[in-house]
C-alpha positions as CSV (number, residue, x, y, z in Angstrom):
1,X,106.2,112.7,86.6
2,X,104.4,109.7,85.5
3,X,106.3,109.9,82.2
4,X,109.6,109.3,84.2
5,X,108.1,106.5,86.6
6,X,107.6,108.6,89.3
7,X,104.2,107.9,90.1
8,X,102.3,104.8,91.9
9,X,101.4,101.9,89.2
10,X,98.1,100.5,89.6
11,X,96.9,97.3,91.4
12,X,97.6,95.3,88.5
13,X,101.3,96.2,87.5
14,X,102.2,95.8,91.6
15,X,100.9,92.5,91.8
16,X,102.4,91.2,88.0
17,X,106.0,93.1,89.0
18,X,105.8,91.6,92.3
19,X,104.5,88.4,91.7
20,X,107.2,87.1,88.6
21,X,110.6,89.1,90.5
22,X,109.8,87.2,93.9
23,X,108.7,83.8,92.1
24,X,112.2,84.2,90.0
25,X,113.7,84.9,94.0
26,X,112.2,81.7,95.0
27,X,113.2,79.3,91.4
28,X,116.7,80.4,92.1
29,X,116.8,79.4,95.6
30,X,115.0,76.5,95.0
31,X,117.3,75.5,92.0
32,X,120.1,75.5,93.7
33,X,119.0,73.8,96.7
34,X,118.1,71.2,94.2
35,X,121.8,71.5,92.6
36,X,122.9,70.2,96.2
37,X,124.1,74.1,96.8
38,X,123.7,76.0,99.9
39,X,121.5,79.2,100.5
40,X,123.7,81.4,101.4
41,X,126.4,80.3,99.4
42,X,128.2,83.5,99.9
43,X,129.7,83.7,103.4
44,X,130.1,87.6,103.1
45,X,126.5,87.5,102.2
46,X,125.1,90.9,102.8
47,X,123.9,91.8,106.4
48,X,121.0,94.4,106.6
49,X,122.8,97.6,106.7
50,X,124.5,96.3,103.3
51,X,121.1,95.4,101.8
52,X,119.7,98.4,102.4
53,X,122.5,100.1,100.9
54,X,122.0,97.8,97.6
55,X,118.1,98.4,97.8
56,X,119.0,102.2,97.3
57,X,121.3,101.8,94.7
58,X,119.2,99.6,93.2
59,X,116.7,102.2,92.9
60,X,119.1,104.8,91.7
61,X,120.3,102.0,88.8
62,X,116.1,101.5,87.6
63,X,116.0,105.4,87.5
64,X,119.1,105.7,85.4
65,X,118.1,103.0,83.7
66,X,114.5,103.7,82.9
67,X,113.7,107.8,83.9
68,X,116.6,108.6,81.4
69,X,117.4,106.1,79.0
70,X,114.4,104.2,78.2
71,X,112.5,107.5,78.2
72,X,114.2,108.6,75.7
73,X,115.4,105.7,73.4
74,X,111.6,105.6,73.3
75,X,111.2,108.7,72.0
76,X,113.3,107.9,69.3
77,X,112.7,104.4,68.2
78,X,109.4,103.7,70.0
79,X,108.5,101.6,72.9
80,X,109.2,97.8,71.9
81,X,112.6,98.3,70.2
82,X,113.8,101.0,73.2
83,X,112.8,97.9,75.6
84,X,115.5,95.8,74.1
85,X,118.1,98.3,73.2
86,X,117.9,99.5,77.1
87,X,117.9,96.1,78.4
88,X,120.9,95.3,76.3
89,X,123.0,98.6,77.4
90,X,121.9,97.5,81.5
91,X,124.0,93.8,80.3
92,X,126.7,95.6,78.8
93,X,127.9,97.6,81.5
94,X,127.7,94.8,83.3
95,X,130.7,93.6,81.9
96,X,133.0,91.5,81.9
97,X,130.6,89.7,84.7
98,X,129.5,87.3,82.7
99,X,127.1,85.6,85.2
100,X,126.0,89.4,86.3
101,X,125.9,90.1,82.1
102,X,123.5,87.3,81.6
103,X,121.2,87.6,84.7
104,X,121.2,91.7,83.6
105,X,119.5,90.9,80.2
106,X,116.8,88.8,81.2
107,X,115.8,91.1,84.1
108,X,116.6,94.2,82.0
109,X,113.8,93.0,79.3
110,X,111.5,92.1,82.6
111,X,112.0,95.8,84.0
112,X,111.9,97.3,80.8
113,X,109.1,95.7,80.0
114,X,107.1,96.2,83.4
115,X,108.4,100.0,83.1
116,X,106.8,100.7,79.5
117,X,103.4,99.1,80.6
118,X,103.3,100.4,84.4
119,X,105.9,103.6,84.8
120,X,106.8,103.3,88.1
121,X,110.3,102.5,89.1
122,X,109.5,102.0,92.8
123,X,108.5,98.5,92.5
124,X,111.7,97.6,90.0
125,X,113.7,99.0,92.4
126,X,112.5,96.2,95.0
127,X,112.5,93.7,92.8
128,X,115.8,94.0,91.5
129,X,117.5,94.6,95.2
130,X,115.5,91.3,95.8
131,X,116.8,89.7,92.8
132,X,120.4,90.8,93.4
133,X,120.6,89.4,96.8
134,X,118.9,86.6,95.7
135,X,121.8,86.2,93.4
136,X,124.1,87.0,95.9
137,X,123.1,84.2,98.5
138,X,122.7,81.5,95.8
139,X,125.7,81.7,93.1
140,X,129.4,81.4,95.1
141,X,131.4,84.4,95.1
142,X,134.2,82.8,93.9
143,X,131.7,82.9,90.2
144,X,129.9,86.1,90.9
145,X,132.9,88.2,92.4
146,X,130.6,90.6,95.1
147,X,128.2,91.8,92.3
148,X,131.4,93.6,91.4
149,X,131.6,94.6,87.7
150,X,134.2,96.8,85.4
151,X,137.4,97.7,86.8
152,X,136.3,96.0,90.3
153,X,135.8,92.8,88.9
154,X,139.4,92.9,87.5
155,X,141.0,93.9,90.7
């Protein structure tokens, strides 16, 4: 179990996880108040029942993402070079969101990361609903097409 992320992290990796995904929440929404942008700059911004929807496939995307192929890219190449192949694949399908793409990488390293020190995917499942919306209510959708990626995006 605690080898798939399964299990509870300790004090430590809740409050690091927790602490850097909401301070990244709060530097986007401050930069782009500072940008002269407005929070939400989405007008189809997600209402609850739609969050919640994203928080659980958010979850479901970390334990894809983490319980199956970090576990076992690890296995194979070991823990610091699985962190940035997995993070890498989590931008690439992605694509061809280029803003998603970007954003992906940096926060795939982050929960990839967090993941090989802590093992739980509970608290990257938060963080990246969080970060999504965040996204979501601070780029336009004209540039970040409804978090849509693949053949969505293109439609």
């Amino acid at each position: 179990m605690r080898r798939l992320g399964l299990g509870l992290p300790n004090a430590i990796g809740t409050s690091l996880v927790l602490g850097v995904g909401f301070a990244w929440c709060v530097l986007l929404v401050f930069l782009t108040r500072w940008a002269g942008g407005m929070v939400p700059a989405n007008p189809l911004f997600p209402n609850m029942h739609m969050a919640w929807q994203y928080m659980i496939w958010a979850l479901v995307q970390q334990f894809i993402l983490q319980s199956f192929f970090f576990t076992r890219l690890e296995e194979l190449l070991g823990s610091s070079t699985a962190v940035w192949i997995t993070a890498t694949f989590f931008a690439a399908v992605h694509l061809p969101n280029m803003i998603l793409m970007t954003f992906t990488l940096i926060g795939g390293l982050f929960f990839c990361e967090m993941f090989r020190r802590y093992r739980s995917i509970y608290l990257l499942g938060i963080v990246h609903a969080v970060l999504g919306l965040t996204l979501s209510a601070t780029i336009p959708a004209s540039l970040l097409n409804h978090l849509r990626v693949g053949i969505g995006f293109l439609r």
